[in-house]
PyMOL Python script that loads the backbone (N, CA, C, O; Angstrom):
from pymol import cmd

cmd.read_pdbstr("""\
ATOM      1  N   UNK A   1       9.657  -1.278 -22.443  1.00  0.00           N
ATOM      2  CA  UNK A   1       8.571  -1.027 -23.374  1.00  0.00           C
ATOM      3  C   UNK A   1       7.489  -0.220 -22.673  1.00  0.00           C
ATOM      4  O   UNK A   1       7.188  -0.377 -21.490  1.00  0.00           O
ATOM      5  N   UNK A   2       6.960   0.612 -23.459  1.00  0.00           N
ATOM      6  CA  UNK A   2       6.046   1.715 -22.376  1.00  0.00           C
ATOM      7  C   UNK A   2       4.968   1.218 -23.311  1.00  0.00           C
ATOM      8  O   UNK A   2       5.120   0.885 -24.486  1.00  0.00           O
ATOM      9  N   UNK A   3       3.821   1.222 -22.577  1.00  0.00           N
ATOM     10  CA  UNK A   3       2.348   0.479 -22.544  1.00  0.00           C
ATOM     11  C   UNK A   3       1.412   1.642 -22.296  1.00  0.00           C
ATOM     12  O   UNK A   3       0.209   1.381 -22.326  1.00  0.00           O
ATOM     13  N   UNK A   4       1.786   2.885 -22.056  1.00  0.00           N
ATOM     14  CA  UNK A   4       0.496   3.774 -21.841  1.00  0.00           C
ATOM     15  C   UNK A   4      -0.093   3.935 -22.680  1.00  0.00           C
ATOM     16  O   UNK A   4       0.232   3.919 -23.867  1.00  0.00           O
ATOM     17  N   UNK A   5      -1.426   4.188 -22.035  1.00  0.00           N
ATOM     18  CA  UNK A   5      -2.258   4.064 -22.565  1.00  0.00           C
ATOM     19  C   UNK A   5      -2.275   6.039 -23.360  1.00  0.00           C
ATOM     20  O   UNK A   5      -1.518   6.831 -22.799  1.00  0.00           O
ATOM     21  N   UNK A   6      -3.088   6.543 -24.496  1.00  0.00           N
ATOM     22  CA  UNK A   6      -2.923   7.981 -25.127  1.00  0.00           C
ATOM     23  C   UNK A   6      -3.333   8.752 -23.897  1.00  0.00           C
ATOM     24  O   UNK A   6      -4.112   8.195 -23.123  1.00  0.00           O
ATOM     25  N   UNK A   7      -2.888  10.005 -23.616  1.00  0.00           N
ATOM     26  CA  UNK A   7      -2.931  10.495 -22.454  1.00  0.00           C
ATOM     27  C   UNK A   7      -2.414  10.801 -21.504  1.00  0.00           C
ATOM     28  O   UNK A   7      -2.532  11.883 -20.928  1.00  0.00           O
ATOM     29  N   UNK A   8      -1.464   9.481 -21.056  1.00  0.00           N
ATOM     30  CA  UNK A   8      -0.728   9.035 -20.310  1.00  0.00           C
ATOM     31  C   UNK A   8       0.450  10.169 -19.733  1.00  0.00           C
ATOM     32  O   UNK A   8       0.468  10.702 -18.623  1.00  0.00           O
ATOM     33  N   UNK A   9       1.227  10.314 -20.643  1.00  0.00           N
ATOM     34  CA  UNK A   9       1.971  11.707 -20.183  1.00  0.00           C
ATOM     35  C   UNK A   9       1.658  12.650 -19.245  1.00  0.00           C
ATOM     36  O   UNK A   9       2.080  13.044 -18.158  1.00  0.00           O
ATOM     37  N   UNK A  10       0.427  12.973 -20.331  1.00  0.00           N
ATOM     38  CA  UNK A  10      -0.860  14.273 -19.079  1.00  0.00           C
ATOM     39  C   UNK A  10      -1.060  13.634 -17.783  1.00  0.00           C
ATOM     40  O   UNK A  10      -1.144  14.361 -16.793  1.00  0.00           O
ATOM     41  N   UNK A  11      -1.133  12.566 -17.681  1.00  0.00           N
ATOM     42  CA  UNK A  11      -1.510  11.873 -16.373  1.00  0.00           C
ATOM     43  C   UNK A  11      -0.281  11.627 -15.242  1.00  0.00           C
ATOM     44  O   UNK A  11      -0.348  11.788 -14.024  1.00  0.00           O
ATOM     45  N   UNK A  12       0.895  11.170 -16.080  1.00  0.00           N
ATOM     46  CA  UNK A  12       2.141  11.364 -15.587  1.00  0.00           C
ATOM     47  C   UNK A  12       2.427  12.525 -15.180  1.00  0.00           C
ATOM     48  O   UNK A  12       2.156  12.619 -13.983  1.00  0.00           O
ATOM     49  N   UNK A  13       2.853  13.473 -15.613  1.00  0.00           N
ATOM     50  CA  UNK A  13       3.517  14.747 -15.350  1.00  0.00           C
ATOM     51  C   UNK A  13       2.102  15.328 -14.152  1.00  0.00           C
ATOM     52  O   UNK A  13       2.640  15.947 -13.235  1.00  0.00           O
ATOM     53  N   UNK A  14       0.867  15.288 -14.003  1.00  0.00           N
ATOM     54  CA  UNK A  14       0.027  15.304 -13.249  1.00  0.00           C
ATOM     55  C   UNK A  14       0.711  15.004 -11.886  1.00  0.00           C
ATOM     56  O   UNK A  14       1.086  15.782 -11.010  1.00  0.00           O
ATOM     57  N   UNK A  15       0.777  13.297 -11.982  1.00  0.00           N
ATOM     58  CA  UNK A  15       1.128  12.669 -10.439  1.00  0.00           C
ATOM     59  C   UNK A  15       2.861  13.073 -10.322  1.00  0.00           C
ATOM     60  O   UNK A  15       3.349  12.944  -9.199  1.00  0.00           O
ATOM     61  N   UNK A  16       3.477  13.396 -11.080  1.00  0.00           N
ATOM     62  CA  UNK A  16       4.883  13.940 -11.031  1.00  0.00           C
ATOM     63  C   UNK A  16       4.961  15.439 -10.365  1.00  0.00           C
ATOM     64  O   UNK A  16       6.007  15.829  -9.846  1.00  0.00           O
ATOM     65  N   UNK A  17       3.543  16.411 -10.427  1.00  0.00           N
ATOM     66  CA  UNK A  17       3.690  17.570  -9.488  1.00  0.00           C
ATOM     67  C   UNK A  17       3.183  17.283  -8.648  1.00  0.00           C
ATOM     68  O   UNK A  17       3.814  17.582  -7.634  1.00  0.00           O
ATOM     69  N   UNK A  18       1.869  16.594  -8.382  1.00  0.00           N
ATOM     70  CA  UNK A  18       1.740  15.901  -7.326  1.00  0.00           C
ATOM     71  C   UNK A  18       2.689  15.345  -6.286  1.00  0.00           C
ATOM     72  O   UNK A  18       2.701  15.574  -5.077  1.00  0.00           O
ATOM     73  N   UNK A  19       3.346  14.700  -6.882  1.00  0.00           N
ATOM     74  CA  UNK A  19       5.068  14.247  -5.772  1.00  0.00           C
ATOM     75  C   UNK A  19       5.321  15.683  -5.383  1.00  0.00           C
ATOM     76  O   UNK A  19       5.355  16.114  -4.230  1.00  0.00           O
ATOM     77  N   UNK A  20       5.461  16.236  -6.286  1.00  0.00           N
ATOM     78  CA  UNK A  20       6.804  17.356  -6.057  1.00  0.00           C
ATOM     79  C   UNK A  20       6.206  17.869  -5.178  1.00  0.00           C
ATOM     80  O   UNK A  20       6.995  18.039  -4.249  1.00  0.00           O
ATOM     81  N   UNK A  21       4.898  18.346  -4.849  1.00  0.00           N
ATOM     82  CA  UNK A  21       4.474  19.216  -3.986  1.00  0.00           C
ATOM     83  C   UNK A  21       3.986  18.409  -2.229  1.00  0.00           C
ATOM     84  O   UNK A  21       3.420  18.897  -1.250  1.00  0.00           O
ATOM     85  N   UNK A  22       4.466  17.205  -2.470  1.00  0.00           N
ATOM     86  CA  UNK A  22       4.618  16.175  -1.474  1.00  0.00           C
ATOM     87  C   UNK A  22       3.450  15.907  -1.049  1.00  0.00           C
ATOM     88  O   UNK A  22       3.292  15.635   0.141  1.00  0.00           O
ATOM     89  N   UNK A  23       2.087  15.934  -2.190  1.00  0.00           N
ATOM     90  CA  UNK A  23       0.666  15.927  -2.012  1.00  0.00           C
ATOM     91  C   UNK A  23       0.358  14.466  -1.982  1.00  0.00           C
ATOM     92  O   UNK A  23      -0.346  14.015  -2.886  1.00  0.00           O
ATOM     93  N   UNK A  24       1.027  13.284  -0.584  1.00  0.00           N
ATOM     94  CA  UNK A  24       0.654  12.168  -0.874  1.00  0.00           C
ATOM     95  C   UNK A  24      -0.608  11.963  -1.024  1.00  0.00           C
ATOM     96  O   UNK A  24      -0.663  11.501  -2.164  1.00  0.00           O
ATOM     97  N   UNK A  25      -1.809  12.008  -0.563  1.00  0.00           N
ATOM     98  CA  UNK A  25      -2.931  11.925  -0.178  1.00  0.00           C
ATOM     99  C   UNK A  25      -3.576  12.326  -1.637  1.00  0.00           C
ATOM    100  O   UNK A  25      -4.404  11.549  -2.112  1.00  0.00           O
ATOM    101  N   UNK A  26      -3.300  13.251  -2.200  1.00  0.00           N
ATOM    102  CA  UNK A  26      -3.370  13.638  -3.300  1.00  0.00           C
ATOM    103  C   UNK A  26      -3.162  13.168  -4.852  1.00  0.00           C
ATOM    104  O   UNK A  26      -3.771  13.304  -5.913  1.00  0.00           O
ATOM    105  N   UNK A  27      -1.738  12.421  -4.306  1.00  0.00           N
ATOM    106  CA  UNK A  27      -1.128  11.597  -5.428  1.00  0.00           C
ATOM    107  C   UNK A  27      -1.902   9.893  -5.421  1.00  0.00           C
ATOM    108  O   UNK A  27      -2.065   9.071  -6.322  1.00  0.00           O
ATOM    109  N   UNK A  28      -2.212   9.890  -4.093  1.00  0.00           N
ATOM    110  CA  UNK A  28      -2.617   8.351  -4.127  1.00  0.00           C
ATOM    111  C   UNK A  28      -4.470   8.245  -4.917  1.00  0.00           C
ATOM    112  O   UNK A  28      -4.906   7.527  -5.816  1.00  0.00           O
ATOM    113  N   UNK A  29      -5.165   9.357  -4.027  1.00  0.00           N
ATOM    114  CA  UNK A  29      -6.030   9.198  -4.946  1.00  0.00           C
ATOM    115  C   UNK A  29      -6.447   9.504  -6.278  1.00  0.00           C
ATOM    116  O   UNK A  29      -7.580   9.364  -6.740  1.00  0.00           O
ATOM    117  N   UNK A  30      -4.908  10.152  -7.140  1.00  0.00           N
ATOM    118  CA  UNK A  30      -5.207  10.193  -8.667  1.00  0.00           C
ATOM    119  C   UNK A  30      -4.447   9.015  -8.933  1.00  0.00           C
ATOM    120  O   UNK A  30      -4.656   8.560 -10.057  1.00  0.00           O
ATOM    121  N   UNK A  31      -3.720   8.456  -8.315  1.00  0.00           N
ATOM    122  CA  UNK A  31      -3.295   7.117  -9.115  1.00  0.00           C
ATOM    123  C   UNK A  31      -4.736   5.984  -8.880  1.00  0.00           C
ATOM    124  O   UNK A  31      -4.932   5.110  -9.725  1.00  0.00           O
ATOM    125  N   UNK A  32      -5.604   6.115  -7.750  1.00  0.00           N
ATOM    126  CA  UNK A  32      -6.368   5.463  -7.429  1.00  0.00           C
ATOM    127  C   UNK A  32      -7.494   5.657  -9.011  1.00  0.00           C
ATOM    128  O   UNK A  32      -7.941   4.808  -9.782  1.00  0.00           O
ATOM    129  N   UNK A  33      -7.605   6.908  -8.979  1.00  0.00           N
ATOM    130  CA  UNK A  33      -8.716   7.348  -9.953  1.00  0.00           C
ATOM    131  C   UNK A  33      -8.283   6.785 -11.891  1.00  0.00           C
ATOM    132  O   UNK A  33      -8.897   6.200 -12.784  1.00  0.00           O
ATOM    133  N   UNK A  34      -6.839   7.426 -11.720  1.00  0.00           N
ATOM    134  CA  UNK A  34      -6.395   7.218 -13.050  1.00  0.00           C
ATOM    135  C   UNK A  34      -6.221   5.233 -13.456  1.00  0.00           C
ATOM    136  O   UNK A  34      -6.248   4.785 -14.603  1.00  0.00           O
ATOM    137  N   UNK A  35      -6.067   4.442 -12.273  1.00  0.00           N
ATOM    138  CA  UNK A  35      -6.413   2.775 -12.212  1.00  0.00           C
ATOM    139  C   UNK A  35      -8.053   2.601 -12.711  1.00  0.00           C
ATOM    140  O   UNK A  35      -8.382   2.050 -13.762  1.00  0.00           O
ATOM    141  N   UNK A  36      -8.831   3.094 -11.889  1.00  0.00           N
ATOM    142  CA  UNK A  36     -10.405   3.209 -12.257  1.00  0.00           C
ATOM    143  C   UNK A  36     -10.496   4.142 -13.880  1.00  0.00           C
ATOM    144  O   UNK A  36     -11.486   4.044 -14.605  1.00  0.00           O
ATOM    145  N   UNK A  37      -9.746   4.683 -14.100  1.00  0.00           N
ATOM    146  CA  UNK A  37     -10.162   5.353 -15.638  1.00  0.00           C
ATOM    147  C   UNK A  37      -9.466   4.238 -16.836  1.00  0.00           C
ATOM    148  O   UNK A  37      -9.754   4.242 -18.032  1.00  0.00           O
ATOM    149  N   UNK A  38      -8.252   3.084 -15.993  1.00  0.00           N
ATOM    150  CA  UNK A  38      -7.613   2.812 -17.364  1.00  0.00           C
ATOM    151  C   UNK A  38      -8.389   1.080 -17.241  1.00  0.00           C
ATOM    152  O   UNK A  38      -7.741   0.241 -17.867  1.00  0.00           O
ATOM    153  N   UNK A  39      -9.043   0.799 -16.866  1.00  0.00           N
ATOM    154  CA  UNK A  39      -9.849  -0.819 -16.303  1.00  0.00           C
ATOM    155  C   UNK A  39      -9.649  -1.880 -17.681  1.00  0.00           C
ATOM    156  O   UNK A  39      -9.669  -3.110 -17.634  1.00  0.00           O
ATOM    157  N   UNK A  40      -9.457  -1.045 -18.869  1.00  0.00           N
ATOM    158  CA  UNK A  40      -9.169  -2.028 -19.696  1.00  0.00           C
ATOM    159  C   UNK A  40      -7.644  -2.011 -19.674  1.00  0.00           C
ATOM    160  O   UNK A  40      -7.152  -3.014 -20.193  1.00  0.00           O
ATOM    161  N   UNK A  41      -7.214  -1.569 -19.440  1.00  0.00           N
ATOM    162  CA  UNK A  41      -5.136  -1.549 -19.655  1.00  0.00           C
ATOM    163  C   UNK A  41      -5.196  -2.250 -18.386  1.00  0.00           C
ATOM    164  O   UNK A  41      -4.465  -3.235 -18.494  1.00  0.00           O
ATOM    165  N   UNK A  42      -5.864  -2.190 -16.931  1.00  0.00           N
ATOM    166  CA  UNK A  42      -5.905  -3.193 -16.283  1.00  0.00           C
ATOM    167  C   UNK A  42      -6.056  -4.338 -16.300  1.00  0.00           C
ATOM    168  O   UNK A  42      -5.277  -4.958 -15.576  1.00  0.00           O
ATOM    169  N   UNK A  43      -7.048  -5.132 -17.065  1.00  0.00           N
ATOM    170  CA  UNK A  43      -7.312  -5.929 -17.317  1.00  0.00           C
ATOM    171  C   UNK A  43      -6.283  -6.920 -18.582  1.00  0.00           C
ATOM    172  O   UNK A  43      -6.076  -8.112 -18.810  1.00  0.00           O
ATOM    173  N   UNK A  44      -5.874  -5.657 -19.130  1.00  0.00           N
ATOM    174  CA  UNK A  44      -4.617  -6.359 -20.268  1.00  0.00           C
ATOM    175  C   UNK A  44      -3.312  -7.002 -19.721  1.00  0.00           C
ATOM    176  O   UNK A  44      -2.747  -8.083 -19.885  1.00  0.00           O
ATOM    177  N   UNK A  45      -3.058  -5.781 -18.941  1.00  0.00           N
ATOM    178  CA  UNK A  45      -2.193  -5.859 -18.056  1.00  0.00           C
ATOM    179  C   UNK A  45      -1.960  -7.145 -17.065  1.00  0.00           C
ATOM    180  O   UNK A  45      -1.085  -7.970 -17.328  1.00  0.00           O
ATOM    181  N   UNK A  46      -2.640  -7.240 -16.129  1.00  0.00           N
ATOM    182  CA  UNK A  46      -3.321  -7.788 -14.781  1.00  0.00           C
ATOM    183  C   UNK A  46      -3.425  -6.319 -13.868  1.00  0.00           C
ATOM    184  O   UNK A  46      -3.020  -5.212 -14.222  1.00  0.00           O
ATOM    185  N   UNK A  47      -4.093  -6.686 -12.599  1.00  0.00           N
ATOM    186  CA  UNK A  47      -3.936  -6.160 -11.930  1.00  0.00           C
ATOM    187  C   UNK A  47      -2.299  -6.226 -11.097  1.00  0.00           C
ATOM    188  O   UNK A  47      -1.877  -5.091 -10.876  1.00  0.00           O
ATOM    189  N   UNK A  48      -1.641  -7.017 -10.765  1.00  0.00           N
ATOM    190  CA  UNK A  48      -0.345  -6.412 -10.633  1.00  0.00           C
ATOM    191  C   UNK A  48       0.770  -6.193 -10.996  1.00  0.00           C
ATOM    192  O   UNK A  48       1.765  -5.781 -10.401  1.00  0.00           O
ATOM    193  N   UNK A  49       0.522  -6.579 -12.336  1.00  0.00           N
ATOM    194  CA  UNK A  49       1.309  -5.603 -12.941  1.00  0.00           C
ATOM    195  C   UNK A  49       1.422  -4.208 -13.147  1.00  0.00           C
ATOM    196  O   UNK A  49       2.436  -3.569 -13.426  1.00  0.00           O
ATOM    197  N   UNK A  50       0.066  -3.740 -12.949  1.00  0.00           N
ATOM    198  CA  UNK A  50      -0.472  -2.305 -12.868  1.00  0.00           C
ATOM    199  C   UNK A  50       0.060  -1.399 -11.572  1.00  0.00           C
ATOM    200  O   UNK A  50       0.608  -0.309 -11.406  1.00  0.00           O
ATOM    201  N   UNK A  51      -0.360  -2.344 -10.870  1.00  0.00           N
ATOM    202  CA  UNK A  51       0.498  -1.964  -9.211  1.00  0.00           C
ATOM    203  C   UNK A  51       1.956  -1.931  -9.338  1.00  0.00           C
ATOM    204  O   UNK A  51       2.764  -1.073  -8.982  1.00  0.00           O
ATOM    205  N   UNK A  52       2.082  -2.846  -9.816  1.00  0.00           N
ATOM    206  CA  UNK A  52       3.774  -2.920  -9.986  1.00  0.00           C
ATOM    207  C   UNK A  52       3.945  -1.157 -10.423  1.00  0.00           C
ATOM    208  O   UNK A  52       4.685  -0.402  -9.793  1.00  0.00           O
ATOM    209  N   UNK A  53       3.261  -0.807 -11.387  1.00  0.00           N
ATOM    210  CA  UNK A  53       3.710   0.044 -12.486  1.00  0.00           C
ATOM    211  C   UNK A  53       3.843   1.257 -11.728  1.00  0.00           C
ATOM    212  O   UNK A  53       4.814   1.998 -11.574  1.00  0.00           O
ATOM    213  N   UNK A  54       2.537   1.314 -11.238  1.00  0.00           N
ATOM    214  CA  UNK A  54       2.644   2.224 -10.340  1.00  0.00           C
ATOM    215  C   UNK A  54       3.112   2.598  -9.527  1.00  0.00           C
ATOM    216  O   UNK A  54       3.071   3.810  -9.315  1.00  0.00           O
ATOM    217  N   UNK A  55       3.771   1.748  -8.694  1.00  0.00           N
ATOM    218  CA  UNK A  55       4.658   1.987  -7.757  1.00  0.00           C
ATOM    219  C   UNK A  55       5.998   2.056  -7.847  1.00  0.00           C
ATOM    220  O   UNK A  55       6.843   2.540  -7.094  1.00  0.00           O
ATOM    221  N   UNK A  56       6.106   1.174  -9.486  1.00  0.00           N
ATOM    222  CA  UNK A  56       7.928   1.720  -9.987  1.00  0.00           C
ATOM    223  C   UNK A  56       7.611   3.084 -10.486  1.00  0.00           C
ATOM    224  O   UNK A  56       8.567   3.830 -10.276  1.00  0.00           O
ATOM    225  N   UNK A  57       6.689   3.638 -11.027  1.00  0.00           N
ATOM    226  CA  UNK A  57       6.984   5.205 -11.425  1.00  0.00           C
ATOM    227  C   UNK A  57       6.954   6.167 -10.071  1.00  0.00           C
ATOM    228  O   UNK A  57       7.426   7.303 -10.039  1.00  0.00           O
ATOM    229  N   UNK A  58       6.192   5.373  -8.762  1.00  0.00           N
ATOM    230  CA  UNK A  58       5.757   6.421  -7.638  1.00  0.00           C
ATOM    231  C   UNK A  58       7.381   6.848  -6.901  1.00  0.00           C
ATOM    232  O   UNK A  58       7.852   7.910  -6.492  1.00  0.00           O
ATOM    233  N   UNK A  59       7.954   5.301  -6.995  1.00  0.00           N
ATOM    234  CA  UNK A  59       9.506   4.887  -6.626  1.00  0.00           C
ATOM    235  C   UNK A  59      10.483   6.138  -7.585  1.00  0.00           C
ATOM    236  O   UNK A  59      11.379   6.911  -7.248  1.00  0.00           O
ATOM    237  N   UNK A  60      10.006   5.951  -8.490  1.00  0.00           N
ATOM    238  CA  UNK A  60      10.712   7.043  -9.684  1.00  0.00           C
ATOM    239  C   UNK A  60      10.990   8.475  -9.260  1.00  0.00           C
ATOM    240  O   UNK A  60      12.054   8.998  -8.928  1.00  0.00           O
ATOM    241  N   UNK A  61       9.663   9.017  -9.365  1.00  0.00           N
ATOM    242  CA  UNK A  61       9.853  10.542  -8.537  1.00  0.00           C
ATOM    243  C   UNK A  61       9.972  10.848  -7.093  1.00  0.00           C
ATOM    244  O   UNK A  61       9.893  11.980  -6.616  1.00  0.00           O
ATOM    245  N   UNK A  62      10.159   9.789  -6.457  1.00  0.00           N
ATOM    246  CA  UNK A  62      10.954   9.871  -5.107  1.00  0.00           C
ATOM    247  C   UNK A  62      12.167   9.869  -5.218  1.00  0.00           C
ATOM    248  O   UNK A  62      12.799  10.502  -4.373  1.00  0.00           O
ATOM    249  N   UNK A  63      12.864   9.198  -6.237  1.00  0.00           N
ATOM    250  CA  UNK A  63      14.018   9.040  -6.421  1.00  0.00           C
ATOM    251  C   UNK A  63      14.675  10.004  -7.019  1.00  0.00           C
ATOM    252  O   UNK A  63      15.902  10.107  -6.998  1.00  0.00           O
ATOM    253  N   UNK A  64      13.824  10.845  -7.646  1.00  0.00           N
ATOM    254  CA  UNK A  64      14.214  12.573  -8.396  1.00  0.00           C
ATOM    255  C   UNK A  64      14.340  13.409  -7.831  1.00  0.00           C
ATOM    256  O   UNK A  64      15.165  14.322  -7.818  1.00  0.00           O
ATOM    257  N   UNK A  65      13.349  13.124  -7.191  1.00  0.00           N
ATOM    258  CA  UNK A  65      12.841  14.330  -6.014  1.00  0.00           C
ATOM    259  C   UNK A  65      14.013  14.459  -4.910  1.00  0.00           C
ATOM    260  O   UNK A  65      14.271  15.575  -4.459  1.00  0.00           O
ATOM    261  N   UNK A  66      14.846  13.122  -4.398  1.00  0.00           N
ATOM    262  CA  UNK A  66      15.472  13.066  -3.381  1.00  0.00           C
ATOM    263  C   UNK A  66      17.046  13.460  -4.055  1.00  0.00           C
ATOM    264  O   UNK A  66      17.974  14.006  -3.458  1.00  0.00           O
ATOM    265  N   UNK A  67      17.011  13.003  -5.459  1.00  0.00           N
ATOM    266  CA  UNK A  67      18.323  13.151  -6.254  1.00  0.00           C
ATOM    267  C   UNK A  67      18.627  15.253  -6.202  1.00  0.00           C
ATOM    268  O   UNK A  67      19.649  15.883  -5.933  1.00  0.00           O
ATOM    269  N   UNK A  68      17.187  15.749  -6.600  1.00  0.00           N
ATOM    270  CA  UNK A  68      16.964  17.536  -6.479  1.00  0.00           C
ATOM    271  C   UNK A  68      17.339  17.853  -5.116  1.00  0.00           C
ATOM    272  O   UNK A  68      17.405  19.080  -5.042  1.00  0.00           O
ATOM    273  N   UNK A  69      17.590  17.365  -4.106  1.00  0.00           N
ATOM    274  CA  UNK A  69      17.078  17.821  -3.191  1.00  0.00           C
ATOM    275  C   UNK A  69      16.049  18.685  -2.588  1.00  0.00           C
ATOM    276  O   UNK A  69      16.040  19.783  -2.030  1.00  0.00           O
ATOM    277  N   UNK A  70      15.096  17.689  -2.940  1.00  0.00           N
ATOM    278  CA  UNK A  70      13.913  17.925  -2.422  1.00  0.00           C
ATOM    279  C   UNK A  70      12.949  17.370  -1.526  1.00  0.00           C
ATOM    280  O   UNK A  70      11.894  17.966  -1.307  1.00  0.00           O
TER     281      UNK A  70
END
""", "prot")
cmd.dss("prot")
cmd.show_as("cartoon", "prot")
cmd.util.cbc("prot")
cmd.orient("prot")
């Protein structure tokens, strides 16, 4: 079941070139920022479930990325 919040996509495909361009530092502080923009889906959520989330989608495009060889 997908829970994003409207937007979300834009925000996805965001941290998805982010990976691609192997901009960790980059990627961590828009997932950092985009956590601080969604505080009520946090709060619905919990906080780790949110983490969870994040880190199964971060897990995701590593797993694409490595499937491309890239």
């Amino acid at each position: 079941m997908n829970r994003s919040a409207p937007g979300a996509p834009d925000k996805i495909a965001h941290a998805r070139e982010l990976c691609d361009k192997v901009s960790w530092v980059e990627a961590l502080m828009f997932a950092q920022g985009w956590r601080a923009d969604e505080q009520a889906a946090a709060k619905a959520l919990g906080r780790a479930e949110l983490v969870r989330q994040v880190s199964l989608t971060l897990a995701s495009i590593q797993e694409d990325k490595f499937r491309r060889g890239g």
